[in-house]
MDTraj code that builds the backbone (N, CA, C; nanometers):
import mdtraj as md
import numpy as np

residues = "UNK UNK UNK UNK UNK UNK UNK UNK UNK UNK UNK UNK UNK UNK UNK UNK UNK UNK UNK UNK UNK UNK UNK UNK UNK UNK UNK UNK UNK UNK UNK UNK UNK UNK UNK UNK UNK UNK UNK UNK UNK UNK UNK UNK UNK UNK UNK UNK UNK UNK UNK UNK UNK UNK UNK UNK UNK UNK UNK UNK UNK UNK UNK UNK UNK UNK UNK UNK UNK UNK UNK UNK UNK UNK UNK UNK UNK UNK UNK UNK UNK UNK UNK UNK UNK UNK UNK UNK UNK UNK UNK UNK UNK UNK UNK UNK UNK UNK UNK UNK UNK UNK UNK UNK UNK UNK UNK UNK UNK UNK UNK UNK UNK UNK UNK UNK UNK UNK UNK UNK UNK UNK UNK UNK UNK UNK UNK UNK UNK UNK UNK UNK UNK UNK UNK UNK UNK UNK UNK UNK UNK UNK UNK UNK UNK UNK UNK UNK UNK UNK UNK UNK UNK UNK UNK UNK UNK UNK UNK UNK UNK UNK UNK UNK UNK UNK UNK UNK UNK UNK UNK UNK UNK UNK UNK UNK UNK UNK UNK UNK UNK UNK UNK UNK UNK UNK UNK UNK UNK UNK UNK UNK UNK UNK UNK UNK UNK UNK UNK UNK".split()
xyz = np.array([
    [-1.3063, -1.0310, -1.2784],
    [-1.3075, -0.8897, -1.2427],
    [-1.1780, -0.8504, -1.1732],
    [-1.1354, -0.7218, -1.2103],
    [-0.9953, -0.7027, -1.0815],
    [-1.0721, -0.6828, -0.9593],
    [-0.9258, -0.6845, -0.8954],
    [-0.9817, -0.6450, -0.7605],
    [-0.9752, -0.5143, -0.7010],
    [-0.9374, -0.4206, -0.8196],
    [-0.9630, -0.3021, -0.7552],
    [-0.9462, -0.2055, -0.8841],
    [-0.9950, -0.0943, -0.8866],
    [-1.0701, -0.0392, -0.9974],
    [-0.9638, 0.1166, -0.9812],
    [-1.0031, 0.1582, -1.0803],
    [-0.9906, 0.2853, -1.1310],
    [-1.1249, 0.4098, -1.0908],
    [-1.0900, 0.4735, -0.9837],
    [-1.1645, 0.5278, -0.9129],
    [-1.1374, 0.7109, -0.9325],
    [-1.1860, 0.7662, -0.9480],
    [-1.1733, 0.9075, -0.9348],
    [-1.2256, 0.9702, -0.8460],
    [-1.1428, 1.0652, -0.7478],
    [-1.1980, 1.1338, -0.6134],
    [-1.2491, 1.2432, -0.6391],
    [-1.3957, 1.2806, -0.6220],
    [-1.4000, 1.3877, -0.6809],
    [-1.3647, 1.5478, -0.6114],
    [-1.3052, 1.6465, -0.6842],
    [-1.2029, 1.7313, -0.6291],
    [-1.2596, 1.8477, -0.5698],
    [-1.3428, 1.8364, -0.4604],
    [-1.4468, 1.9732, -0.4414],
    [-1.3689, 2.0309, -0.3096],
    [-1.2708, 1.9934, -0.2276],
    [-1.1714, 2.0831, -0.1701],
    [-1.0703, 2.1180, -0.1745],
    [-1.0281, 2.2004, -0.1660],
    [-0.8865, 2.2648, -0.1945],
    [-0.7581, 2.1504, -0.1337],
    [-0.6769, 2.1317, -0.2545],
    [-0.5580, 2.0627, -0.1567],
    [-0.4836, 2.0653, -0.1011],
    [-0.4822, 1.9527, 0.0073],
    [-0.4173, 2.0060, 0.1649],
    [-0.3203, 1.9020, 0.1824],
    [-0.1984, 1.8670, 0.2380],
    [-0.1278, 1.8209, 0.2235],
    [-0.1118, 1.7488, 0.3809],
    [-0.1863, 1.8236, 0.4775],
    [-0.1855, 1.7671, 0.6163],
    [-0.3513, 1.6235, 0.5987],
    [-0.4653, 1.6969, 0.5294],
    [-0.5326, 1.6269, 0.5312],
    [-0.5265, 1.4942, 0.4098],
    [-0.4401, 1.4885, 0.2951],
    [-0.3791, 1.4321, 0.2242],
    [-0.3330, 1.3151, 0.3000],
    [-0.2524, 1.3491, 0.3689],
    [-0.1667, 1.2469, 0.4724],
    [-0.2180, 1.1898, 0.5989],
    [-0.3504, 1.2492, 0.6256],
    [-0.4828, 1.1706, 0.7274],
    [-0.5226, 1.0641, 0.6550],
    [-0.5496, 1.0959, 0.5304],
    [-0.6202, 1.0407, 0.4564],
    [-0.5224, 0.8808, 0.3807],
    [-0.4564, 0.9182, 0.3485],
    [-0.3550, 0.8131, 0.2650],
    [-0.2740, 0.7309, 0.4093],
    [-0.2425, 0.7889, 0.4850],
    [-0.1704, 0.7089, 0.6307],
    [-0.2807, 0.5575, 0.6575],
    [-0.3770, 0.6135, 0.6699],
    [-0.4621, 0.4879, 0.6780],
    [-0.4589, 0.3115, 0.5842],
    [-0.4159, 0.3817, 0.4885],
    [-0.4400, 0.2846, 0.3639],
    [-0.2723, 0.2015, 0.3568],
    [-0.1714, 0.2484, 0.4433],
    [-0.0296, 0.1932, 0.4063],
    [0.0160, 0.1024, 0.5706],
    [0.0252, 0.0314, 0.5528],
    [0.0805, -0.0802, 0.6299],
    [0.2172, -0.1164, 0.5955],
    [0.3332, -0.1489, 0.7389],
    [0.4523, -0.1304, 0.7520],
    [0.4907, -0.3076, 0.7136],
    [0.5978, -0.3450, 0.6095],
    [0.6329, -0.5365, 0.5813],
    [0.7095, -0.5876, 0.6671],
    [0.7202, -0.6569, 0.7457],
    [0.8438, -0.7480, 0.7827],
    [0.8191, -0.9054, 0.6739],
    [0.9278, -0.9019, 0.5885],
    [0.9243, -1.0473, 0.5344],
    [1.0593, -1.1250, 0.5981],
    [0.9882, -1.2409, 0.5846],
    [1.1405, -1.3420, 0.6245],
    [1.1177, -1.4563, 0.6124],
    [1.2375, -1.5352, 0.5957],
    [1.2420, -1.7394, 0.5444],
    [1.1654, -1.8152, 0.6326],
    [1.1662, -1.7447, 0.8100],
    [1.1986, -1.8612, 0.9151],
    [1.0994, -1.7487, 1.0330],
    [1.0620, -1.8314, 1.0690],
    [1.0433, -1.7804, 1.2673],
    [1.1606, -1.7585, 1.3395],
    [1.2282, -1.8044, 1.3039],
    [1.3691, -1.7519, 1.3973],
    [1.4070, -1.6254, 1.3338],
    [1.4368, -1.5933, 1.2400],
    [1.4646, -1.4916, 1.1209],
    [1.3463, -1.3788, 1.1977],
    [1.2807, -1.3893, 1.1720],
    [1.1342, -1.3055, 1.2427],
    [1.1651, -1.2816, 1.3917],
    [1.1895, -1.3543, 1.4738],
    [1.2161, -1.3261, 1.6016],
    [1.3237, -1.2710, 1.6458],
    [1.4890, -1.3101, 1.5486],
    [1.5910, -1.2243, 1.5744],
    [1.5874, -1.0658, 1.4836],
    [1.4915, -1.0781, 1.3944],
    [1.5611, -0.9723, 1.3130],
    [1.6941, -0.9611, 1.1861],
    [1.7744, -1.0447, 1.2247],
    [1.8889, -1.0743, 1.1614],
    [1.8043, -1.0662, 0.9881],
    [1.8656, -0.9714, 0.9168],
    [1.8339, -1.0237, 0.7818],
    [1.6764, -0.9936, 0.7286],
    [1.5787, -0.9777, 0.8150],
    [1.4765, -0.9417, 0.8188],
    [1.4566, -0.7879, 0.7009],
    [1.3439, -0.8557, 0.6471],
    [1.3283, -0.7348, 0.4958],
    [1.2172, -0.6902, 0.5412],
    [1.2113, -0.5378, 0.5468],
    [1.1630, -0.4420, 0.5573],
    [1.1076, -0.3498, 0.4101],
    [0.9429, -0.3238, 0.4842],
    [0.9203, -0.1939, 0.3552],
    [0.7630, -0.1923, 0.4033],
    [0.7226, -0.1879, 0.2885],
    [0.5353, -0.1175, 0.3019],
    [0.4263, -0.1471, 0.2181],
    [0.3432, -0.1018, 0.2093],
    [0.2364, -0.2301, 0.1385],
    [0.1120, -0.1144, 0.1745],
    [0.0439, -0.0965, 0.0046],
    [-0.0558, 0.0005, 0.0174],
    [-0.1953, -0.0791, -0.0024],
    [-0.3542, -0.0797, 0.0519],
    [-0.4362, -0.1424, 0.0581],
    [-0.5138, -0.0903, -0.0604],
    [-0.5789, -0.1843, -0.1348],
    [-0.6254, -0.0828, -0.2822],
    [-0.8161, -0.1826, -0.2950],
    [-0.7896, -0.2881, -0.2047],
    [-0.9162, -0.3278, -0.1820],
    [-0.8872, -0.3627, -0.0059],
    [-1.0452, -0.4199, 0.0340],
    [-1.0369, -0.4690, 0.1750],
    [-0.9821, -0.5744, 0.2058],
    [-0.9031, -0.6917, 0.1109],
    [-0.7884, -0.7570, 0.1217],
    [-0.6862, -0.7904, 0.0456],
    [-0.6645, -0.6409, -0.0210],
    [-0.5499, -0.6686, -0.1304],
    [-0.4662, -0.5621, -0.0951],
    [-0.3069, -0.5431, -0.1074],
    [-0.2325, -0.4623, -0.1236],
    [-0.1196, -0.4930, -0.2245],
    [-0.0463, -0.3909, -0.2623],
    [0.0438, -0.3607, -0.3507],
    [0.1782, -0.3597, -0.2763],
    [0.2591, -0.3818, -0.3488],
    [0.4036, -0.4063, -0.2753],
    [0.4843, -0.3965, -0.3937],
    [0.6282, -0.3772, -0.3439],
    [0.7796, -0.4271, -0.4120],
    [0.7824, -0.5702, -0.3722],
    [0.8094, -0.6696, -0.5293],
    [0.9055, -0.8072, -0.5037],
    [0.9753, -0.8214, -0.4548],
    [1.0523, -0.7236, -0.4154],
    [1.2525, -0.7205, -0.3697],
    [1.2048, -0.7176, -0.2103],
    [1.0995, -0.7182, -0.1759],
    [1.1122, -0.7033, -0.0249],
    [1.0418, -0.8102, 0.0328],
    [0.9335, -0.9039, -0.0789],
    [0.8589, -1.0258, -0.0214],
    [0.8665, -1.1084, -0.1151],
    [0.9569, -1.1637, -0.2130],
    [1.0142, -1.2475, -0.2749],
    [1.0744, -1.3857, -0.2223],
    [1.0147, -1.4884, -0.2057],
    [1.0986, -1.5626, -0.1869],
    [1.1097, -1.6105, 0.0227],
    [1.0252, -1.4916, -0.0065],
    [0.9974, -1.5042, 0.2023],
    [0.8719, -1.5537, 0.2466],
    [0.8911, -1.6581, 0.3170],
    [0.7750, -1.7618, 0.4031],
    [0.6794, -1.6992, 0.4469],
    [0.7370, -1.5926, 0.5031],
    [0.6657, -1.5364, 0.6212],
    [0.6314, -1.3575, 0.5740],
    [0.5200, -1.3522, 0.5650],
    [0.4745, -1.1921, 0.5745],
    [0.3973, -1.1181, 0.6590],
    [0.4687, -1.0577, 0.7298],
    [0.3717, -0.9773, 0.8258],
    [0.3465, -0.8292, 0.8099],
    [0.2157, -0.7606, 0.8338],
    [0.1892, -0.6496, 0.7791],
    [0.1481, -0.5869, 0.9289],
    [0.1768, -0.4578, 0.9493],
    [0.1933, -0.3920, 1.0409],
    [0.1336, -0.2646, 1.0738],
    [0.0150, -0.2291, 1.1180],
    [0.0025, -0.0792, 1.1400],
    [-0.0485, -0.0600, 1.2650],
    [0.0210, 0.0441, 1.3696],
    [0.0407, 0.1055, 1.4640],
    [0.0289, -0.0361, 1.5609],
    [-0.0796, -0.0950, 1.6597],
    [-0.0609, -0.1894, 1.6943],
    [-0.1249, -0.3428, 1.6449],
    [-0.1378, -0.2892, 1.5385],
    [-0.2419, -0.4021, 1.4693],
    [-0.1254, -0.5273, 1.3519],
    [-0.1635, -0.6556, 1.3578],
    [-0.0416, -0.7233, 1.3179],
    [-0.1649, -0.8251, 1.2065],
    [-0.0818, -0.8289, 1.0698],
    [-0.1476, -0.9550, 1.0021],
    [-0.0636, -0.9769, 0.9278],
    [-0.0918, -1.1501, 0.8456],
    [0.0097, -1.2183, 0.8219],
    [-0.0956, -1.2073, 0.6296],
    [0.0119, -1.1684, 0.5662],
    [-0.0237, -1.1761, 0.4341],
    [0.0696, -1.3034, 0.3506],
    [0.0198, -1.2794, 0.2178],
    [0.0398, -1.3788, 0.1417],
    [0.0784, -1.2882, -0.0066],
    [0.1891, -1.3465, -0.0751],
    [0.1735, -1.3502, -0.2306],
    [0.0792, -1.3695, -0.2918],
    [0.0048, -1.3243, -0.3917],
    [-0.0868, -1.3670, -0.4766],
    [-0.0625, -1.3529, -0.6536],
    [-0.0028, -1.2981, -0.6247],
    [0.0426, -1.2456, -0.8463],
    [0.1625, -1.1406, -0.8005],
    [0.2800, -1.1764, -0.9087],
    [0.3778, -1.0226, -0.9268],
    [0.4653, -1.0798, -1.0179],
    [0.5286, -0.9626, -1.0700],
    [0.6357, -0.9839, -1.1601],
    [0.7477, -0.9775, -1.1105],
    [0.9002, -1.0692, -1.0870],
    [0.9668, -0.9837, -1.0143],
    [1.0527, -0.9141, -1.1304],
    [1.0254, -0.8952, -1.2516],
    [1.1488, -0.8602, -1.3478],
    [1.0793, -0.7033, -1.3206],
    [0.9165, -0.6566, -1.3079],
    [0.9133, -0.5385, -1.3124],
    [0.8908, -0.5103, -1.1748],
    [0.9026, -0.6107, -1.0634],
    [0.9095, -0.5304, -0.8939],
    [0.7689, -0.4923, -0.8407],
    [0.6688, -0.6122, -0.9185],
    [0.5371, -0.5680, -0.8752],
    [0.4465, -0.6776, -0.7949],
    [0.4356, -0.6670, -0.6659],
    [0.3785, -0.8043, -0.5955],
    [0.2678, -0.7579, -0.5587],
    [0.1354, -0.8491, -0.5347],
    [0.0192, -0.7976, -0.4862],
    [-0.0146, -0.8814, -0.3482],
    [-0.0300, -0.8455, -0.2727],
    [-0.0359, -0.9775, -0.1726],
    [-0.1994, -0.9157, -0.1255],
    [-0.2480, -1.0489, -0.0436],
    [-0.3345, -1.0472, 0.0351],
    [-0.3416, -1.0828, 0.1315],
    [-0.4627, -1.0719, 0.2577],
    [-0.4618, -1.0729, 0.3784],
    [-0.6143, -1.1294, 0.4090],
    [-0.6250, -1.2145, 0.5078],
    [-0.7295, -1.2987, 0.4802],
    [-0.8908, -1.2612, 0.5885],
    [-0.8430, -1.1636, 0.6824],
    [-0.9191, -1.0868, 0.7277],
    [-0.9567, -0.9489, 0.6210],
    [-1.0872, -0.9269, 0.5801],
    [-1.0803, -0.8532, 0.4567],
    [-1.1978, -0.7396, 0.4798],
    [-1.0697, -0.6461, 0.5807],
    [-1.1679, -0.5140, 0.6121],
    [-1.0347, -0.4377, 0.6593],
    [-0.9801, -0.3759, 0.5189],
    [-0.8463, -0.3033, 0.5442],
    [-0.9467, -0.1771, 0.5196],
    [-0.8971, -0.0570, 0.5867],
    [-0.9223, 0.0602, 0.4886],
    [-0.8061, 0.1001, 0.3996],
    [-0.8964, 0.1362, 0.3063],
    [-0.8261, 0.0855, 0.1614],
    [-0.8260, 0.2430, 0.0389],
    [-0.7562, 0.2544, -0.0414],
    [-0.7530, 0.3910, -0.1054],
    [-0.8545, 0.3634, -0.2307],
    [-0.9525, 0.4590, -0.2136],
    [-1.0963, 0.5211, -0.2367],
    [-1.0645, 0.5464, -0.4444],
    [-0.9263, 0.6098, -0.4179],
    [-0.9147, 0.6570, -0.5642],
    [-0.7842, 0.6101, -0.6088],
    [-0.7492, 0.6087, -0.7232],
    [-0.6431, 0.5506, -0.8392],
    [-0.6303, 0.6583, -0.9468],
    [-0.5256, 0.7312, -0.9547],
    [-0.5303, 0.7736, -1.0921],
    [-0.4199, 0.7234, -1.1890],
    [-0.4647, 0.7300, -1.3365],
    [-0.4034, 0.6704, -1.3951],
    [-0.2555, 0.8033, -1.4749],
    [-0.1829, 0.6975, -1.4970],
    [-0.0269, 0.7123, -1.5562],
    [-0.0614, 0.8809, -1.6098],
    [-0.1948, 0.8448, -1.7717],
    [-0.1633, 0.9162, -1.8445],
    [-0.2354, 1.0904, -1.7472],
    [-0.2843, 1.0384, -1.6792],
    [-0.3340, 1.1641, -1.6009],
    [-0.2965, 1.2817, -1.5363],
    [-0.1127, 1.2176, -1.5204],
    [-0.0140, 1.3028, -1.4295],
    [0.0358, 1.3879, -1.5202],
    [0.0768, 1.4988, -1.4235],
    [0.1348, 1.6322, -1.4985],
    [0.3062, 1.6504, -1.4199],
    [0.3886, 1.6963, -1.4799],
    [0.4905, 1.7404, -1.4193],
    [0.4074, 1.8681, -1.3110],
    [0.5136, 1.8590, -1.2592],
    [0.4521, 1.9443, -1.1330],
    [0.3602, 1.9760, -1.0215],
    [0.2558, 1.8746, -1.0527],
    [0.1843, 1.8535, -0.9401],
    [0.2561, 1.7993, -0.8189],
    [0.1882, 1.8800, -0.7353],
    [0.2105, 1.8230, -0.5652],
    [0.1966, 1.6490, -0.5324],
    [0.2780, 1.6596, -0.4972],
    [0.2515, 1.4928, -0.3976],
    [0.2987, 1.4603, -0.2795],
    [0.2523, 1.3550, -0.2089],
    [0.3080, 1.3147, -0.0963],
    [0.3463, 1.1460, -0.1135],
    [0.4639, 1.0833, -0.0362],
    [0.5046, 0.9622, -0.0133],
    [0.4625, 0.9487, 0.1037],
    [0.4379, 0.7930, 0.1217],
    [0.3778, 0.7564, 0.2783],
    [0.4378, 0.6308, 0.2716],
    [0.5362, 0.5781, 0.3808],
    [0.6183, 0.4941, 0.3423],
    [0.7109, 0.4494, 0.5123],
    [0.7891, 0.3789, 0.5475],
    [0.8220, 0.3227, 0.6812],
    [0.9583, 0.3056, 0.6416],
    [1.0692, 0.4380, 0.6251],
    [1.2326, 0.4850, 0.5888],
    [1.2617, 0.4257, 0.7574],
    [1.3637, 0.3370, 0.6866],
    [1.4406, 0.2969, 0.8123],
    [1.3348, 0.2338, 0.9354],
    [1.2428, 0.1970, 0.9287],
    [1.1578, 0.1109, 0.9566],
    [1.0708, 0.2141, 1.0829],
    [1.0699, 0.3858, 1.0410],
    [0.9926, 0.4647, 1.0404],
    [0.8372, 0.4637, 1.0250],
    [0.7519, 0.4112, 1.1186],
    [0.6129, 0.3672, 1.0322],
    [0.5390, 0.4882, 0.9941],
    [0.5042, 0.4883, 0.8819],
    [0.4369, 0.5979, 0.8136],
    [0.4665, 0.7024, 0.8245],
    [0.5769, 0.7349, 0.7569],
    [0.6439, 0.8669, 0.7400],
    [0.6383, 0.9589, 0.6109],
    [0.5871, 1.0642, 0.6438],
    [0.5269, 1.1544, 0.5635],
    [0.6354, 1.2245, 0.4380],
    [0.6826, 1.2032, 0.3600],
    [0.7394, 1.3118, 0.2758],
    [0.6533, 1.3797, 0.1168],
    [0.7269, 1.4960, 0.0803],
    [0.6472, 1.5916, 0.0559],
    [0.7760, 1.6428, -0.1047],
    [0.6893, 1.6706, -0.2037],
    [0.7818, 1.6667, -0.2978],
    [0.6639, 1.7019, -0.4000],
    [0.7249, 1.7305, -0.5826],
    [0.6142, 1.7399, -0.6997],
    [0.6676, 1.5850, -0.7246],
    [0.5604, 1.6026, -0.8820],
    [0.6170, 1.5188, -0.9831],
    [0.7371, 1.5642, -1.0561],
    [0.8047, 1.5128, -1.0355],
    [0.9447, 1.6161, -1.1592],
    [0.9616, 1.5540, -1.2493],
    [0.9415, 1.4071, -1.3079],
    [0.9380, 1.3551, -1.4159],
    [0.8611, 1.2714, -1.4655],
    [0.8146, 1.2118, -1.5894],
    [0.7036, 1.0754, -1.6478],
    [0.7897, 0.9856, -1.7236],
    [0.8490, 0.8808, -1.6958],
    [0.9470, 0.8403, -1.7761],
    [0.9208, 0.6951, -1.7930],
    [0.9628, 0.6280, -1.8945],
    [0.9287, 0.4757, -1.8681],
    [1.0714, 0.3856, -1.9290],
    [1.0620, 0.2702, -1.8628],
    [1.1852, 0.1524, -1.8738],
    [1.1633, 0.0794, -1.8902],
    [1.2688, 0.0334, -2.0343],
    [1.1800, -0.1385, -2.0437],
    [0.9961, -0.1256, -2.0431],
    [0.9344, -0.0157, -2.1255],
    [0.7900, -0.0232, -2.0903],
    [0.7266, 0.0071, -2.0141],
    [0.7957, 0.0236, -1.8784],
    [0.6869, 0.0064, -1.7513],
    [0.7099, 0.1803, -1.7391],
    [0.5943, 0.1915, -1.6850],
    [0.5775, 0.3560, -1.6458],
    [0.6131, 0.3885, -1.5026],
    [0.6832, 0.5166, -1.5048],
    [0.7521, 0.4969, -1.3955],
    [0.7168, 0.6476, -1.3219],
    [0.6977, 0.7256, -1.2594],
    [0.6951, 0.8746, -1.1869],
    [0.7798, 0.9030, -1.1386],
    [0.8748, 0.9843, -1.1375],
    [1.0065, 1.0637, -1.1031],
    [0.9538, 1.1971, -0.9863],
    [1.0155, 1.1394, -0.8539],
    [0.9326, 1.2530, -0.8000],
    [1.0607, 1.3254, -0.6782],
    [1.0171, 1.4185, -0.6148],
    [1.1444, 1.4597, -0.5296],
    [1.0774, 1.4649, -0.3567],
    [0.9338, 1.4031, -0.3517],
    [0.9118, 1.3365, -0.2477],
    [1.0089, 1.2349, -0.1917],
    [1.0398, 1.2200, -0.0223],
    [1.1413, 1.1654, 0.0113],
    [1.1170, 1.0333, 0.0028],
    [1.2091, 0.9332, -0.0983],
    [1.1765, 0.8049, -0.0706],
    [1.3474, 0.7555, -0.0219],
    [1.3273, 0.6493, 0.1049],
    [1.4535, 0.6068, 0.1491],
    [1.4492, 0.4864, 0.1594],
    [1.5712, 0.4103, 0.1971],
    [1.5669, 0.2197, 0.2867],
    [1.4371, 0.2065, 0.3457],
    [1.3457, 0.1161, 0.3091],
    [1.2166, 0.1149, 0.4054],
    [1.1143, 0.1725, 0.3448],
    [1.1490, 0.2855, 0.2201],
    [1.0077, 0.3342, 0.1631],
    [0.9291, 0.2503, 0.0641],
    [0.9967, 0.1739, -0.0113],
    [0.9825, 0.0455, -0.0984],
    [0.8838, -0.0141, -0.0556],
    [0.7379, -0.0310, -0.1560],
    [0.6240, -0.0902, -0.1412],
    [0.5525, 0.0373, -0.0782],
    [0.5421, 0.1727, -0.0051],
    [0.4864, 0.2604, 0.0220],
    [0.3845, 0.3475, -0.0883],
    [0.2871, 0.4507, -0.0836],
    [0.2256, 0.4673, -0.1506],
    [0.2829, 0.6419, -0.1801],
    [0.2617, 0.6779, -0.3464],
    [0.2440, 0.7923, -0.3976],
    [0.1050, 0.8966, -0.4293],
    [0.1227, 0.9550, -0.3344],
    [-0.0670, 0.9736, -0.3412],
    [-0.0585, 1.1850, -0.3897],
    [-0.1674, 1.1900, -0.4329],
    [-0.1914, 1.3375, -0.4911],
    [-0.2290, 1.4146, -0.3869],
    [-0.2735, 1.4808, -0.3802],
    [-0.2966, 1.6004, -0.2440],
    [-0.4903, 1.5613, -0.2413],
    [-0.5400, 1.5103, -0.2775],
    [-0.6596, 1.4558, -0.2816],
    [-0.6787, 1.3407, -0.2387],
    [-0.5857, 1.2774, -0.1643],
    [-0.5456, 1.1400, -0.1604],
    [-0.5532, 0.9810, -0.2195],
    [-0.5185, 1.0502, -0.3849],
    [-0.5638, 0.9549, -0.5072],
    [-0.4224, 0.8855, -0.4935],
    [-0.3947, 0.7538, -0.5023],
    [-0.3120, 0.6527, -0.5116],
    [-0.2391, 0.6699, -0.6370],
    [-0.1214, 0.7180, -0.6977],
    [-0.0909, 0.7243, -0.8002],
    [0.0207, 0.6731, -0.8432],
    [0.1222, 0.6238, -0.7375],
    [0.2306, 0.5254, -0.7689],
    [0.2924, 0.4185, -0.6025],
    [0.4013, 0.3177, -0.6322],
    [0.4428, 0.2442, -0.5389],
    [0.5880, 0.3078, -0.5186],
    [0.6429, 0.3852, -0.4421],
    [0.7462, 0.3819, -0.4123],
    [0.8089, 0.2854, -0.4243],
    [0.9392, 0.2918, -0.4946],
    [1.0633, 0.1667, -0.5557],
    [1.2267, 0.1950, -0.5407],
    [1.2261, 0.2738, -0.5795],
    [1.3968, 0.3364, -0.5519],
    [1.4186, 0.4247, -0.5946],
    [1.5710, 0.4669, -0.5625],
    [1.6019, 0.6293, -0.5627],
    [1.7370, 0.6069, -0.6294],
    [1.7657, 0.6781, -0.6787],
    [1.9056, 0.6664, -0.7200],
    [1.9869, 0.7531, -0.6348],
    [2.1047, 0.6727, -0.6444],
    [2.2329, 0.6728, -0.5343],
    [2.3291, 0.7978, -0.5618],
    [2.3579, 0.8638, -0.4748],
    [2.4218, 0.9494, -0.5278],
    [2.4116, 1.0841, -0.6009],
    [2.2449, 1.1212, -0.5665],
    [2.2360, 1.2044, -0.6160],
    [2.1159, 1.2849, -0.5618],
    [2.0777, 1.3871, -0.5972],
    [1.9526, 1.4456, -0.5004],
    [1.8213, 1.4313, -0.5508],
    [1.7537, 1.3904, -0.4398],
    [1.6144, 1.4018, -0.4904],
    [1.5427, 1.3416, -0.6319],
    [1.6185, 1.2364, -0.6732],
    [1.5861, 1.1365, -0.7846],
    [1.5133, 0.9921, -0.7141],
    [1.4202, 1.0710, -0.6964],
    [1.3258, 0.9191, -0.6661],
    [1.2243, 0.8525, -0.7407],
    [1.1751, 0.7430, -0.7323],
    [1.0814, 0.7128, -0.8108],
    [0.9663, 0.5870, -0.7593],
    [0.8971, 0.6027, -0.8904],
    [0.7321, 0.5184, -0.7851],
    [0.6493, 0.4861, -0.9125],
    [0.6428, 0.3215, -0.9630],
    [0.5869, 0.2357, -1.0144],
    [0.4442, 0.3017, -1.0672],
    [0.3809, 0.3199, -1.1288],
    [0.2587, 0.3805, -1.1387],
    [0.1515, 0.2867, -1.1031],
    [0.0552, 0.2559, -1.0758],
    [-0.0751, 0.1610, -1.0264],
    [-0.1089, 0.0678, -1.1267],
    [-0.0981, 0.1146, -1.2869],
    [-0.1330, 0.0814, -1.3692],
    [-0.0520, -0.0605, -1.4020],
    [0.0803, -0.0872, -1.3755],
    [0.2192, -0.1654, -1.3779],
    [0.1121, -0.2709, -1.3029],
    [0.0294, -0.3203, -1.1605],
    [0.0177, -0.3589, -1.1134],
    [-0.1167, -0.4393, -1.1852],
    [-0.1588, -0.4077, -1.2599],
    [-0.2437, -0.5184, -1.3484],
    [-0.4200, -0.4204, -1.3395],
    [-0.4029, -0.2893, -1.3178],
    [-0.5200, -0.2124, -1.3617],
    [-0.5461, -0.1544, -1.4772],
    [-0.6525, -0.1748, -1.5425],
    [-0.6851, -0.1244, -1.6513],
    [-0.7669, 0.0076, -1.6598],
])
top = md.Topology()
chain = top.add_chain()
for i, resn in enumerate(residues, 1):
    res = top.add_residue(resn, chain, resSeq=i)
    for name in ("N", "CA", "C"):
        top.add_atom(name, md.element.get_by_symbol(name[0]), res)
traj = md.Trajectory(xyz[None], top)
């Protein structure tokens, strides 16, 4: 069975973008990865980003930020746990890790790829510059895919640190992973769709 499903929220209030972000803040936890305990204790080199909960001990992540690192610690407000790799690709930037205490609150709904429209509202929830859970606010502006993988083009703010953060609808449906932005230019960001991550 996966471990986390394809869920639909059903849409009986108007969408709100403050209660959107009550709602989705809960479900995103801030990464520190690193080789070493010393690495962890100085900081030096220390990889930063975010990690969305999609069951009560699973989350979603970027490879590029817990690849290859010993040590994972997951972070929200004063609460600290040590996760693990469990499955990812790193050619498409998709890691799933888990956490062995298994009572995260976790996002309720998933929508899928083919479901999105240009122009719908969204919000990013994500830890820019090691910002914990920082709110940005943007549509969909594009549906595009690379190499296969489906990708959401959005002008929600994603920065250094938003990587592994969650793309959620104004209903607070989970709909992509924040990944990168392109350099140099405005408001070209983008976010992995859920589906990339092994949901059917």
């Amino acid at each position: 069975d996966k471990a986390y499903h394809l869920i639909s929220i059903e849409k009986t209030e108007k969408p709100d973008v403050t209660a959107a972000f009550n709602m989705a803040e809960r479900y995103v936890w801030k990464v520190f990865a690193a080789i070493s305990k010393r690495q962890l204790k100085t900081g030096r080199g220390l990889k930063l980003g975010s990690a969305v909960a999609v069951n009560p001990s699973t989350l979603l992540t970027n490879c590029h930020i817990v690849e290859g690192q010993k040590i994972i610690i997951l972070k929200r407000k004063r609460e600290l746990r040590v996760a693990t790799v469990i499955t990812g690709s790193s050619d498409r930037d998709t890691c799933v890790l888990s956490t062995l205490k298994a009572n995260l609150n976790h996002a309720k709904g998933v929508r899928l790829y083919s479901s999105l429209e240009v122009g719908e509202n969204v919000i990013s929830v994500g830890s820019p510059s090691g910002l914990e859970n920082t709110l940005g606010t943007g549509i969909i502006s594009g549906l595009r895919q690379r190499k296969g993988q489906r990708l959401i083009q959005t002008t929600a703010e994603i920065s250094p640190g938003s990587s592994g953060g969650g793309l959620f609808d104004l209903y607070g449906s989970l709909i992509g992973i924040t990944t990168f932005l392109l350099k140099d230019a405005q408001a070209l960001n983008f976010a992995i769709s859920v589906e990339e991550f092994g949901i059917d």
